[in-house]
Each structure stands twice: as C-alpha cells, then as structure tokens.
C-alpha positions in Angstrom: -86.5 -31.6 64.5 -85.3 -34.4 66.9 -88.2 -38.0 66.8 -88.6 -36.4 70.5 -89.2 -33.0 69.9 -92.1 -33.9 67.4 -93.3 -36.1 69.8 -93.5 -34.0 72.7 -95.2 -31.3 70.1 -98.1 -33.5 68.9 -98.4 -34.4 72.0 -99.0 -30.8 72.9 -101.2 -30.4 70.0 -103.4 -33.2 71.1 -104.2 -32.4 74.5 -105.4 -28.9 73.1 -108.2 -30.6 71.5 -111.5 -32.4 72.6 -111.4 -35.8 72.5 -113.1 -36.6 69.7 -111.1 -35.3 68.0 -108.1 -36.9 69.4 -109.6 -40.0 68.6 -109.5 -39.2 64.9 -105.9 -38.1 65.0 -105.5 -41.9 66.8 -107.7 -43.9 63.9 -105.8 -41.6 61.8 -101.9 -42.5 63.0 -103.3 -46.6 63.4 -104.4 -46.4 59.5 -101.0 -44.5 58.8 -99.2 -47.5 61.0 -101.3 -50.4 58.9 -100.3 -49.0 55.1 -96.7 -49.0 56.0 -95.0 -51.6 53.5 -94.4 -55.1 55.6 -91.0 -57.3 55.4 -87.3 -57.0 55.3 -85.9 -54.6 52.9 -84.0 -55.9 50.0 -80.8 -54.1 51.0 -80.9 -56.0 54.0 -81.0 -59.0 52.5 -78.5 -58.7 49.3 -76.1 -60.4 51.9 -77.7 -63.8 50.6 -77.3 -63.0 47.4 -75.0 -66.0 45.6 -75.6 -67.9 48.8 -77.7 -71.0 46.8 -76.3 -72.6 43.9 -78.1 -72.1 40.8 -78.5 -75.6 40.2 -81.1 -75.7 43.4 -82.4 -72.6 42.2 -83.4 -74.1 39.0 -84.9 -77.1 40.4 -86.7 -74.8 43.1 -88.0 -73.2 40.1 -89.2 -76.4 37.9 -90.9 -77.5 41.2 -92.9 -74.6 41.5 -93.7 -74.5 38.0 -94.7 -78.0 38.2 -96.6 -78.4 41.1 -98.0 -74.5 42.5 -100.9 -73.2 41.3 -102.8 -76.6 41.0 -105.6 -77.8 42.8 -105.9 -81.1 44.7 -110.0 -82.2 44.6 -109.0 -85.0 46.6 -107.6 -82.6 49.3 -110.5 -82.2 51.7 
C-alpha cells in the first residue's frame, strides 16, 4: 500500500467516527510522532568517520575527562 493510499484510508476511517474519538486517534498519532528516536542516523554520518586525527581525539578525550562532570560553586 502506497504512503497515499493509507493516507487517504485513515482518512476515510476518521471521518466515520465522532469526534471524540478522532481526537484520540490525533493525541494518539502526536504521542506516536514524540517517541520517534531524534538525530541523524549513524549510517549517515559514517562519512566522518577517520575525518579527525586521533591525536585531537585523544586530547578531546583527556579534556572531557578532566574538566566535565565537575561543578563550579563559584559559577552563579
């Protein structure tokens, strides 16, 4: 079944029923739109991969280790 046809079928589906009912299918589709997983797929970014020198990588690494996950009293 074509992304149209289903469309054009729930559509048909929906205006059978009342409408608070449509209104669940709605919440329904919006929670179904929210869990969907967020960001670029790693496939389309294995293109970087061996982009940055390991040498930066390593020091991008020692900085995080060194300085994330610390809290500044002084900060605010």
């Amino acid at each position: 079944m074509t992304h149209s046809a289903m469309t054009q079928q729930i559509i048909q589906q929906l205006d059978q029923l009342p409408v608070e009912l449509q209104r669940k299918v709605f919440e329904f589709a919006q929670a179904l739109t929210l869990s969907l997983p967020k960001g670029t797929p790693g496939k389309d970014l294995a293109r970087f991969s061996g982009v940055i020198e390991r040498e930066d990588i390593e020091a991008m690494t020692q900085a995080i280790e060194a300085n994330c996950e610390q809290v500044d009293t002084h900060e605010w």
